[in-house]
N, C-alpha and C positions, 0 to 999 in steps of 0.2 A: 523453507520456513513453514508453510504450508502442512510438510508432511510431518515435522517437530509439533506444528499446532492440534494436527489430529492425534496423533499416537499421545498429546497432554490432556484430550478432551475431558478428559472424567475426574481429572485430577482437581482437589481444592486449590483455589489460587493462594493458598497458604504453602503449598508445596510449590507451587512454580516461581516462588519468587527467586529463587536460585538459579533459573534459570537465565543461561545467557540473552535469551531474547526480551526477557522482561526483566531482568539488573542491569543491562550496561546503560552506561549513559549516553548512548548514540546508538541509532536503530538502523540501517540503513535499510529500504526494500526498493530492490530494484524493479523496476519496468514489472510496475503494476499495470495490468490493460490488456495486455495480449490474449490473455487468455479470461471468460469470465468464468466468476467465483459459484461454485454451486451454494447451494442453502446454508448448507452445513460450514462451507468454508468461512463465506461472508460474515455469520456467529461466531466462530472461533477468530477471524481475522477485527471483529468488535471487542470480546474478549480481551486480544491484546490490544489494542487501541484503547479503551477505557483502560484499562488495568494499570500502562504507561501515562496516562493523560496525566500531567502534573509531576510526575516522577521522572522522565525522560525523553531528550529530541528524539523526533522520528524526522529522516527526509525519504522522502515518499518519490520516486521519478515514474512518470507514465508517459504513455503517450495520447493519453483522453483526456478532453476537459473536465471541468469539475461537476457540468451538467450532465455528463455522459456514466459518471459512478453509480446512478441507479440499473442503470446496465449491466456494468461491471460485476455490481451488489448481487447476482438472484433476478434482478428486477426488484427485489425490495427498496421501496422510496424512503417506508419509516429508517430502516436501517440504513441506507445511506445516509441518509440526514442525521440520523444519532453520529455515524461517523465521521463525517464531513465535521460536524459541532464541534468537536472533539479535535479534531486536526487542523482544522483549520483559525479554534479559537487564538491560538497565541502566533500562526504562522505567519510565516515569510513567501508567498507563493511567488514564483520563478515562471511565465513561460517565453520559454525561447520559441522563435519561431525559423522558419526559414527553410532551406533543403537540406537534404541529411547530408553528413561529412564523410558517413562511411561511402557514398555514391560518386563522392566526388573525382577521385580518380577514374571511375568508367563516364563519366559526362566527361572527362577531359578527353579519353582514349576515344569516345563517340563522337567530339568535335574534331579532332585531331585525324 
């Protein structure tokens, strides 16, 4: 998505509303967290988050908390926080806790 957000940088948000990532009614981004966002991405990844705000669900799954997104961000705190506002105003936040499921077969094959 990231790489759709750059190659639309320049583009008027009057043109991008055709776009699959900002018309559907359900956004999905996967495992946000791994990797952090440079400047430029954090902007464009604001872009669609306001752009969306009010128009359509996003579920968002990471493996960071929510204090941890200025990280994520650049380091940017102001932008974080514009984006967190935005996401988080009408959300439902989710966190599970516990050990991973994918590991669970080698802790068994390691007790075993």
């Amino acid at each position: 998505m990231l790489i759709a957000l750059r190659t639309d940088a320049h583009q008027p948000l009057a043109r991008l509303k055709s776009r699959k990532y900002m018309s559907s009614s359900l956004l999905l981004v996967d495992e946000r967290g791994y990797d952090p966002m440079s400047r430029e991405e954090a902007s464009l990844f604001f872009r669609l988050v306001s752009y969306r705000y009010g128009r359509g669900a996003m579920i968002i799954t990471t493996n960071k908390s929510i204090r941890d997104w200025t990280e994520l961000l650049a380091g940017d705190a102001v932008l974080a926080t514009a984006i967190l506002d935005r996401l988080l105003h009408h959300a439902h936040v989710l966190n599970i806790k516990g050990r991973s499921y994918r590991l669970r077969d080698l802790e068994d094959a390691l007790k075993g």
